[in-house]
NUSE-989945 format. One record per residue (C-alpha): residue number from 1; x, y, z; residue in three letters. Coordinates in Angstrom, 1 decimal. Example, Ala and Ser with C-alpha at 12.3 -4.5 7.8 and 13.67 -1.06 7.14 Angstrom:
residues 2
<pos=1 | c1=12.3 | c2=-4.5 | c3=7.8 | code=ALA>
<pos=2 | c1=13.7 | c2=-1.1 | c3=7.1 | code=SER>
***
This chain:
residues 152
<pos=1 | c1=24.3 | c2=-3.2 | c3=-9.8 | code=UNK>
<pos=2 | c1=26.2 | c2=-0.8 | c3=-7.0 | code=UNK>
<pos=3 | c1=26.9 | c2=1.5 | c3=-9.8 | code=UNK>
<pos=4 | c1=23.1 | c2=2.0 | c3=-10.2 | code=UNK>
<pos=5 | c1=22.7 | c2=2.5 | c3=-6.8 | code=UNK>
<pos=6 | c1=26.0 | c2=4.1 | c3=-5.0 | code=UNK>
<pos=7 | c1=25.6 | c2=7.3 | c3=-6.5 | code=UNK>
<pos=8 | c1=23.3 | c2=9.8 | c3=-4.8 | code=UNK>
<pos=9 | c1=22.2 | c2=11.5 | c3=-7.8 | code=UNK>
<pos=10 | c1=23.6 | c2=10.0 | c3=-11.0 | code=UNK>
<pos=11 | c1=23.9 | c2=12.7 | c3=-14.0 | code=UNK>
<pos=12 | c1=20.4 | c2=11.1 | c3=-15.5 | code=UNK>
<pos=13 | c1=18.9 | c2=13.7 | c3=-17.9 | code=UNK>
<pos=14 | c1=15.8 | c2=11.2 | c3=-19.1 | code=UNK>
<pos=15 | c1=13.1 | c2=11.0 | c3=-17.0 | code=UNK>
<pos=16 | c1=12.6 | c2=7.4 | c3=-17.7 | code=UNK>
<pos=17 | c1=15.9 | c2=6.5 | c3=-16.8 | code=UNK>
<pos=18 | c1=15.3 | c2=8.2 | c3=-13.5 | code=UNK>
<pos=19 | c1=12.3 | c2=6.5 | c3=-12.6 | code=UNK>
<pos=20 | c1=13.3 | c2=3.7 | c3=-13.2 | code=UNK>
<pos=21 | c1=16.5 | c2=4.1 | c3=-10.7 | code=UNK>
<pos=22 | c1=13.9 | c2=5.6 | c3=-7.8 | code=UNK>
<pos=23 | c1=12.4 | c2=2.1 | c3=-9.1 | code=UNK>
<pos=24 | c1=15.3 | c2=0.1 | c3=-7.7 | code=UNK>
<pos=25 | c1=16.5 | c2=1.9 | c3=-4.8 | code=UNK>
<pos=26 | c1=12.9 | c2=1.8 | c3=-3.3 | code=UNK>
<pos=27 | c1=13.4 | c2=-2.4 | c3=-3.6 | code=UNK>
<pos=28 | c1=16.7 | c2=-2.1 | c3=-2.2 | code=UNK>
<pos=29 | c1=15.8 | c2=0.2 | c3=0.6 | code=UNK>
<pos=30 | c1=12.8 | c2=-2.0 | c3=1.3 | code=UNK>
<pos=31 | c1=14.7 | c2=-4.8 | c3=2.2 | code=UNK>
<pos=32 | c1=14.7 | c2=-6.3 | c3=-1.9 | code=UNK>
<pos=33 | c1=10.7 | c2=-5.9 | c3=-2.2 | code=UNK>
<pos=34 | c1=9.5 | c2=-7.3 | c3=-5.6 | code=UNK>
<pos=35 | c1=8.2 | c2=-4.5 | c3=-7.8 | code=UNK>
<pos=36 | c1=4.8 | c2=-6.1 | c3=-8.0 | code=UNK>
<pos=37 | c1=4.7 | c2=-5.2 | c3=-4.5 | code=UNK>
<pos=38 | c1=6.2 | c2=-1.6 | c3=-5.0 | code=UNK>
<pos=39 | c1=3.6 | c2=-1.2 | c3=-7.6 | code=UNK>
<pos=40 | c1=0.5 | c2=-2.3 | c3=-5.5 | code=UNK>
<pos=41 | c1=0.8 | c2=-0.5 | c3=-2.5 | code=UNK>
<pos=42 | c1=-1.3 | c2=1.3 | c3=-1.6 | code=UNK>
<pos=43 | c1=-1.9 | c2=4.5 | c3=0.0 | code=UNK>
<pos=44 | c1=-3.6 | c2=3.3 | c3=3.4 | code=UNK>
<pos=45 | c1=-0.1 | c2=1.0 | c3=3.5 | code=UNK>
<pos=46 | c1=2.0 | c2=3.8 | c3=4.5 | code=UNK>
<pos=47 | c1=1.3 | c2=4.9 | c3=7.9 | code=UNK>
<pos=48 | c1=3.3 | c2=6.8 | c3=10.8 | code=UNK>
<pos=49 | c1=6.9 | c2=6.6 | c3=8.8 | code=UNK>
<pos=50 | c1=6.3 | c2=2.3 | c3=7.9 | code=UNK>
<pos=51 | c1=5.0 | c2=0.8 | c3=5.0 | code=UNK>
<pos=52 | c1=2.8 | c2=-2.3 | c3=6.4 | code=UNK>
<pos=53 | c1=1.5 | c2=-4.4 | c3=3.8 | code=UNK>
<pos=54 | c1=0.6 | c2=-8.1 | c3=2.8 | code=UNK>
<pos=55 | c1=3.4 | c2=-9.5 | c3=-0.1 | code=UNK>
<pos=56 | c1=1.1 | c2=-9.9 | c3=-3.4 | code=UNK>
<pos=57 | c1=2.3 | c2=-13.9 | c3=-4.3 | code=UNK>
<pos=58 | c1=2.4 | c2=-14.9 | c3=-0.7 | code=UNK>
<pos=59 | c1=-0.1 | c2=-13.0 | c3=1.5 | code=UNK>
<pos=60 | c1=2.8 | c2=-12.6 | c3=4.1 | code=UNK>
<pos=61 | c1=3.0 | c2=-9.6 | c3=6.0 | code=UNK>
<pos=62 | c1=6.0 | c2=-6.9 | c3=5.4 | code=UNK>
<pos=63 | c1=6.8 | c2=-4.0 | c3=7.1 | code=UNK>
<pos=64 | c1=9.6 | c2=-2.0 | c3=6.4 | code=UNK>
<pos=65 | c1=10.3 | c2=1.8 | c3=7.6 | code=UNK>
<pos=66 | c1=10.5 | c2=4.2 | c3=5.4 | code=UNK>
<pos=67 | c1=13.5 | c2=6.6 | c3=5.7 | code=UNK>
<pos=68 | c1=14.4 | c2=10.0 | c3=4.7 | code=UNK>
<pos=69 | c1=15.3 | c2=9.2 | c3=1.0 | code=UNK>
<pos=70 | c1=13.0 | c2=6.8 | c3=0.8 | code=UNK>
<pos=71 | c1=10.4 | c2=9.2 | c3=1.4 | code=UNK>
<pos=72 | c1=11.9 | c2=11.9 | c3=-0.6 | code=UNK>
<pos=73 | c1=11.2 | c2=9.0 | c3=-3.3 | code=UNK>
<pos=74 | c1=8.0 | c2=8.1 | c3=-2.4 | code=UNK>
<pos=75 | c1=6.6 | c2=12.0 | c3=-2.9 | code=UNK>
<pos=76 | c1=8.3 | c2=12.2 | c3=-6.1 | code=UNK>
<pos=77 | c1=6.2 | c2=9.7 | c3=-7.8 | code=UNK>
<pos=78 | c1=3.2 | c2=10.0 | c3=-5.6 | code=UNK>
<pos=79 | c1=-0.5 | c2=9.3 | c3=-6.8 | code=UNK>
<pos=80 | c1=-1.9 | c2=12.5 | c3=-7.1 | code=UNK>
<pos=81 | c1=-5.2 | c2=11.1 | c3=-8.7 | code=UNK>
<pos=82 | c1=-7.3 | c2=11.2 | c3=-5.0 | code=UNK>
<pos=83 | c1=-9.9 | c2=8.5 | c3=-6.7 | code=UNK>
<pos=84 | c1=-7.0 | c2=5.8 | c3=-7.0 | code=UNK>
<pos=85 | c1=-6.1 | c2=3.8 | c3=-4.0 | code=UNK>
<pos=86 | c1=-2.4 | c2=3.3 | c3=-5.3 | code=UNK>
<pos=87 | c1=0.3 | c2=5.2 | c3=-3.3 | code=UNK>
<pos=88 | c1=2.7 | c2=5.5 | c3=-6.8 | code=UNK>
<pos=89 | c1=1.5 | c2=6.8 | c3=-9.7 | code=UNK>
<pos=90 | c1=2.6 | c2=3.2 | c3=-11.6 | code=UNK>
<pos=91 | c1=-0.6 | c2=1.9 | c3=-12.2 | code=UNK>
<pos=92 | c1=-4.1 | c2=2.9 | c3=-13.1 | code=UNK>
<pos=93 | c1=-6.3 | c2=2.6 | c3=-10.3 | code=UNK>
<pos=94 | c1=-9.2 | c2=2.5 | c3=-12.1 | code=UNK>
<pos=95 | c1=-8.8 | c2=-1.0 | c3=-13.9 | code=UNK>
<pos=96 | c1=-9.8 | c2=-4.2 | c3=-12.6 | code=UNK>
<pos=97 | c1=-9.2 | c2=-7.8 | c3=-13.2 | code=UNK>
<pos=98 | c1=-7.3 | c2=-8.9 | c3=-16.8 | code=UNK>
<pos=99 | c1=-6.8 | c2=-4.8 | c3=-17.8 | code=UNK>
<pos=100 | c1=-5.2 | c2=-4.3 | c3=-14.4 | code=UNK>
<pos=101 | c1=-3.2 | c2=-7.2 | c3=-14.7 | code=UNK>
<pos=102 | c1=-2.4 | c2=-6.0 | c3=-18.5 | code=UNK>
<pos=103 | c1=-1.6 | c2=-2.6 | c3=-17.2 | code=UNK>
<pos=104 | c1=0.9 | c2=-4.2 | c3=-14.5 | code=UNK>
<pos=105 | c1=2.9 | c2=-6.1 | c3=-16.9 | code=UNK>
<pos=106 | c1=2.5 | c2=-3.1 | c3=-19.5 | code=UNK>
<pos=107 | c1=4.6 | c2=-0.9 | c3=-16.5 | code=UNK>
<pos=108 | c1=7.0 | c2=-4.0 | c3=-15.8 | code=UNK>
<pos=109 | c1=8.1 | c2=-4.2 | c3=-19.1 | code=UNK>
<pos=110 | c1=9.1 | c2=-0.2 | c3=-19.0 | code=UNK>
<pos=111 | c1=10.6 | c2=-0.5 | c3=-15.9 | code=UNK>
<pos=112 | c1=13.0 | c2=-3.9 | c3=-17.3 | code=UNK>
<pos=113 | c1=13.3 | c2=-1.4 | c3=-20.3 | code=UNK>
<pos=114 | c1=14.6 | c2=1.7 | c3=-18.7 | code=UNK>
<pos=115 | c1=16.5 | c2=-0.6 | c3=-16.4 | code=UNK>
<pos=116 | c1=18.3 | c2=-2.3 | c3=-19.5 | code=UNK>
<pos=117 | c1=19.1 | c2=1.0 | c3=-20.9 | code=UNK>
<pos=118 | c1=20.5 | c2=2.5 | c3=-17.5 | code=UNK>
<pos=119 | c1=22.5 | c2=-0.2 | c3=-17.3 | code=UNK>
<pos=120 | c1=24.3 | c2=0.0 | c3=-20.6 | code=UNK>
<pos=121 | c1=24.8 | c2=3.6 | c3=-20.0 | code=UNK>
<pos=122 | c1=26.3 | c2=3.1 | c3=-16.9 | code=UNK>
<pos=123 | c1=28.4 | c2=0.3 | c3=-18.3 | code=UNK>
<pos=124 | c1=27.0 | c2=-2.3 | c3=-16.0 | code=UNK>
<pos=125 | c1=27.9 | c2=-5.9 | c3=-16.5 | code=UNK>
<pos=126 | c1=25.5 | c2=-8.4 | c3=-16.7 | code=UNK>
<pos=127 | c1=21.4 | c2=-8.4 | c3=-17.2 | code=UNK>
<pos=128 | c1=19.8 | c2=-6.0 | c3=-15.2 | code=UNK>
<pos=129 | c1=15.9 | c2=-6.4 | c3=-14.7 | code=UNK>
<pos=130 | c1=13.6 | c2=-6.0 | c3=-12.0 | code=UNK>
<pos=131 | c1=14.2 | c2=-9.7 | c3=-10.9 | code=UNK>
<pos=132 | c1=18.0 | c2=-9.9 | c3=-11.0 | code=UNK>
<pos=133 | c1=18.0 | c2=-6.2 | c3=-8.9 | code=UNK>
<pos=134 | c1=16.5 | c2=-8.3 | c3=-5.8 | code=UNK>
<pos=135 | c1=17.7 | c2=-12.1 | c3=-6.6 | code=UNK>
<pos=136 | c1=21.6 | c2=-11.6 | c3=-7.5 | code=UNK>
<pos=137 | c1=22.0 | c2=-8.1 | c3=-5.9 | code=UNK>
<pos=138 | c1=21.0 | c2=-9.2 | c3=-2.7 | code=UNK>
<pos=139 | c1=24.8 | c2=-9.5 | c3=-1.2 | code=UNK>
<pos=140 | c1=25.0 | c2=-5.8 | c3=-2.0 | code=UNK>
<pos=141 | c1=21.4 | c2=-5.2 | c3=-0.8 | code=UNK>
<pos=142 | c1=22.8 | c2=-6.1 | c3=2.4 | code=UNK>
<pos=143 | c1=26.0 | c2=-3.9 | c3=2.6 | code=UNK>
<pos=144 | c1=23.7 | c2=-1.3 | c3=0.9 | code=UNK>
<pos=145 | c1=21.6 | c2=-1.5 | c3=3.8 | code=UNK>
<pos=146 | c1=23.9 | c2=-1.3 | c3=7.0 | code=UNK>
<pos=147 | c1=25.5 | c2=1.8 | c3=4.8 | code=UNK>
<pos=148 | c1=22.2 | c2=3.4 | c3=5.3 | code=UNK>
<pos=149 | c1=21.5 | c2=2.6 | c3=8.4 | code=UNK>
<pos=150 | c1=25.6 | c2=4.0 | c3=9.6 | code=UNK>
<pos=151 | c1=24.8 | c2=7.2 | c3=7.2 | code=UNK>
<pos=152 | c1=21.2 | c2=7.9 | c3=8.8 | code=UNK>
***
């Protein structure tokens, strides 16, 4: 996992590959927030350099400052479509109900995908998904963090 993330810029030439490593530092830098999450929010969530939103499976506020990289990140694969209410340009914000849901799962599996294939090309041991990235990386996500926060 700290070979995904330890680099600054890893030598990724595909587009999908990259995306899906902006994918997993944004969890990590947002204290190990579940892409579902990443995925939803929205543009009003972002407001005066925090993200302030309500997690999607437990209602439970989270707010999380967004730093310098983060942001960097964030612009990158911004929603340009002014008519969706999405902040990332993941999901299609003009579906509702079973096609949104279809569309989320649709972009999860690309994400687990891309992150799979990143993985082997970075010769990373072990399964690396979405859900492993915040459930076993979290001992790195914290020594990840206070790196950051020495480095900012």
């Amino acid at each position: 996992m700290q070979k995904l993330l330890v680099e600054r810029e890893p030598d990724i030439t595909s587009p999908g590959m990259a995306w899906a490593r902006a994918c997993l530092e944004l969890m990590f830098r947002f204290h190990g927030m579940p892409f579902v999450d990443l995925a939803h929010l929205r543009k009003s969530d972002l407001k005066d350099g925090y993200l302030t939103l309500r997690r999607r499976k437990t209602g439970m506020p989270l707010s999380a400052r967004v730093d310098g990289r983060a942001m960097q990140l964030l612009e990158r694969y911004r929603n340009r479509d002014d008519t969706s209410p999405y902040l990332l340009c993941f999901l299609d914000g003009n579906l509702e109900g079973m096609a949104a849901y279809r569309d989320y799962q649709r972009i999860l599996r690309l994400l687990n995908s891309r992150l799979r294939a990143l993985a082997l090309w970075k010769k990373v041991q072990g399964k690396v998904t979405s859900y492993s990235a915040r459930h076993k990386g979290f001992p790195f996500l914290l020594k990840f963090n206070s790196l950051q926060n020495i480095s900012a």
